[in-house]
N, C-alpha and C positions, 0 to 999 in steps of 0.2 A: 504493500500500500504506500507504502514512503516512497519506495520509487518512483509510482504513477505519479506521485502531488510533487515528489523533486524532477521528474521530469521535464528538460527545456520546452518540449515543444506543447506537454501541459499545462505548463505556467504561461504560454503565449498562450495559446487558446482562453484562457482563463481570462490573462490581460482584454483581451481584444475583445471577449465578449462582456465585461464587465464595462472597458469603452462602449462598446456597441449598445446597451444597454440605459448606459445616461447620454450620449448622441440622441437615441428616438426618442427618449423621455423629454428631449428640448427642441431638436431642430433637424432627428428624423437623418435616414443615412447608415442606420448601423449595420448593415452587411453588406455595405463597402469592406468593414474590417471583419467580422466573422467569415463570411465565405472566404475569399483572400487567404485570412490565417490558416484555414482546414486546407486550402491548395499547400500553402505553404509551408504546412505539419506534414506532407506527405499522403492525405487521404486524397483518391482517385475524385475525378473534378465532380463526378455524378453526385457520387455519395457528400462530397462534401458540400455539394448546393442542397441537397436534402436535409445536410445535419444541421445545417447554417438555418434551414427556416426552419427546422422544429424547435433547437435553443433559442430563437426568438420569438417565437410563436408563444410564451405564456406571457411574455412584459404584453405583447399585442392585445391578448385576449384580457389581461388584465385590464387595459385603461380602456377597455369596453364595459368594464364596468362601470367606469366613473359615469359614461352618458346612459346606465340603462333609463333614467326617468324619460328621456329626448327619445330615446326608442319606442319603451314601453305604453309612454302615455300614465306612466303613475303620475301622483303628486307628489313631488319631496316633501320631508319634513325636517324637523329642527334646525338645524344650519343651516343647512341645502336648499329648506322652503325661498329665501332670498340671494340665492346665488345667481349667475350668471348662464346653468345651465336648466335651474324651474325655470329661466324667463325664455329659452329655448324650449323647452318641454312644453310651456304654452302656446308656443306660435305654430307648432307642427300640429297638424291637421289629421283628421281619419286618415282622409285622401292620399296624403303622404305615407302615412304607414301602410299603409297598402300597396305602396310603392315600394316601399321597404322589402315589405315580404315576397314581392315578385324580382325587387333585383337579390336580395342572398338566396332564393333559388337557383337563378341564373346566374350567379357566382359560384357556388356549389358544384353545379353542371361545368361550368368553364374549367374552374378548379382541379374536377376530376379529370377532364379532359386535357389539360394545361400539362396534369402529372403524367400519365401514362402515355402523350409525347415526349417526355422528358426520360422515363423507365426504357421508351424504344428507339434513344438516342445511345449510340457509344460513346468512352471517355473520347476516345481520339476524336468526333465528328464534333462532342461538346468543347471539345479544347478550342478546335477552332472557332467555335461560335460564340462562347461565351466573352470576350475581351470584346469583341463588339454589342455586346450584349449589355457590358459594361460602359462602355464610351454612351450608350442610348441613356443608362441609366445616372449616369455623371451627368450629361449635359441636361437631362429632365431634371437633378436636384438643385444645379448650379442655376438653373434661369425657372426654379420654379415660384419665388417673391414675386421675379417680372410677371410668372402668368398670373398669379394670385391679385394681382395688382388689375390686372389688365378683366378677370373675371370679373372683380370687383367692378369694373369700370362698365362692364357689361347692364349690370343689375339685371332685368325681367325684358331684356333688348332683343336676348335670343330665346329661343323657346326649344327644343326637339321634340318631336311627334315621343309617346313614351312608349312605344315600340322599338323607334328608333334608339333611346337613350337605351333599351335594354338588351340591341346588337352588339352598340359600341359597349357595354358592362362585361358580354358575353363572354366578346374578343383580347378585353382587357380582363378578366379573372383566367383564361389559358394563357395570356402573358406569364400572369400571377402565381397559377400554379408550376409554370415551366422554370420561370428563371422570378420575376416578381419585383426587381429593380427598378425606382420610377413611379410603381403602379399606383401609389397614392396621391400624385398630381394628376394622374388620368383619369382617377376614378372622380378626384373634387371637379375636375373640367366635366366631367359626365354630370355631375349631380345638380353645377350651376347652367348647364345646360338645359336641365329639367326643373329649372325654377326655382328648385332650392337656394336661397339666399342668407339664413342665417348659418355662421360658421360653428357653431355647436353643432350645431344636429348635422351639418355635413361631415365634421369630426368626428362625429358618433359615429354615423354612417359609416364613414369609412372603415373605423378601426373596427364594426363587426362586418363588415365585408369582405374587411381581410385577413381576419381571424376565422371566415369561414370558409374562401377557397384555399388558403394554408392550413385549416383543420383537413379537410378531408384531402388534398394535395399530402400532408404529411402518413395520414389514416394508409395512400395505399401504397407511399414509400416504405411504410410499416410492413405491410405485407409482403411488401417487393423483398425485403431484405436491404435496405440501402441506407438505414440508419447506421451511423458508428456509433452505440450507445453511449459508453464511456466520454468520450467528450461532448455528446449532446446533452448529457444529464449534467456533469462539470461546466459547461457554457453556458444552461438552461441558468443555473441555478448563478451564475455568474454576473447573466445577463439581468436577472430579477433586482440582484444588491445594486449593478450599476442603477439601474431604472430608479433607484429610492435614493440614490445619489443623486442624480440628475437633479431636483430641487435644489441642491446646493450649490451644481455646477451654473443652474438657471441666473442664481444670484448672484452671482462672484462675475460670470465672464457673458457678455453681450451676445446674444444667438448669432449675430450676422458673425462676427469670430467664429465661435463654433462652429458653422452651417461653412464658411469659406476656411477652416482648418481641414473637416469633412472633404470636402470640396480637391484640396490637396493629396488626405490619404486617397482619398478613387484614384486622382490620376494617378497614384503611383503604383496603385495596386496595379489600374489597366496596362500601367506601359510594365510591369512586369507579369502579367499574362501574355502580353505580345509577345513580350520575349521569350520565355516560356514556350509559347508557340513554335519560335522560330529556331526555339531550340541553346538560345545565349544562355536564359538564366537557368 
């Protein structure tokens, strides 16, 4: 047991997923450094984008909690009755939860299908595709304030038919279940697409969105055989302490630092997938 926890390449996985872990808790990005490190520990690229979102997949699933009122349609109470996300829980509509329940359907369905594109991919054909896979999902974090901004500028200007918004969902949870970098500026451009304008309940949305084609995207990696437990359970558990950290890191250092430190580790990660590739590193 000493050895696994004295382990170098243990203690980096640990590092990066306890980073990775208060990154998404503030400004979002954390498996720029988790995947990366499991390439980089020596786990095959498959397995290691598998282990990578299931040890990030309970901090996700957890701050699904924080919006259940915005979901669920409860009332909060005690604190919560005057917070910032009862005065979301009251703006959303039947209408919209009903919306809800037809896009993590069809997240669900993408999800599955997202992963067992991914289970019938080889390491060698992933190797090559992932680094650009990477470079999609850098440039989505790095310019996604500008869209956020630009959404914002929108307000109720554009509309998608809600068939339409539940293609573009479809397409974007097989992203999600495949590789899943990105996905959560894709999914708020869908969702302000469709009207939604208060940024709680799109937060909500999102984070059980994606707690739900990464739950079942991880359910048939499970089966596949493509988890590395041992570090997914050490990461998991890694990723949770950084996430509780992250309030500290919120108040010490400015998101836009954070988010363009982030921004740094991707590209080094991708220019050393490339390499990687090409056979250098």
């Amino acid at each position: 047991m000493q050895d696994l926890i004295l382990n170098p390449n243990n203690l980096l996985l640990f590092i990066a997923a306890f980073a990775a872990g208060m990154f998404n808790g503030v400004a979002g990005g954390g498996s720029f450094l988790s995947f990366p490190a499991l390439v980089f520990a020596g786990y095959p690229i498959v397995e290691a984008n598998a282990t990578s979102t299931m040890a990030l997949w309970f901090g996700s699933f957890a701050s699904t909690y924080a919006y259940r009122h915005v979901l669920l349609g409860t009332k909060p109470e005690g604190e919560e009755a005057n917070s910032k996300l009862a005065a979301a829980a009251s703006e959303v509509t039947s209408a919209d939860r009903a919306y809800f329940y037809a896009l993590s359907c069809i997240s669900i369905m993408g999800g599955v299908l997202g992963s067992v594109i991914l289970l019938g991919t080889t390491d060698a054909v992933f190797t090559k595709i992932v680094p650009y896979l990477m470079v999609l999902a850098t440039t989505l974090f790095a310019l996604s304030p500008t869209i956020n901004k630009w959404l914002k500028s929108q307000g109720k200007g554009i509309r998608l038919p809600f068939y339409a918004a539940l293609a573009l969902q479809f397409i974007v949870a097989i992203y999600g279940g495949y590789f899943g970098g990105g996905v959560s500026i894709l999914m708020l451009s869908i969702m302000n697409f469709m009207g939604l304008t208060n940024i709680h309940a799109m937060n909500g949305l999102k984070s059980w969105l994606g707690s739900c084609m990464n739950g079942v995207a991880i359910a048939a990696f499970v089966v596949a055989g493509k988890i590395a437990w041992f570090p997914a359970l050490l990461m998991a558990v890694a990723a949770i302490l950084g996430a509780y950290g992250s309030a500290i890191l919120a108040q010490k250092i400015p998101q836009k630092i954070i988010r363009n430190f982030v921004v740094g580790i991707a590209c080094a990660m991708t220019s050393y997938l490339f390499l990687k590739q090409w056979g250098i590193a």
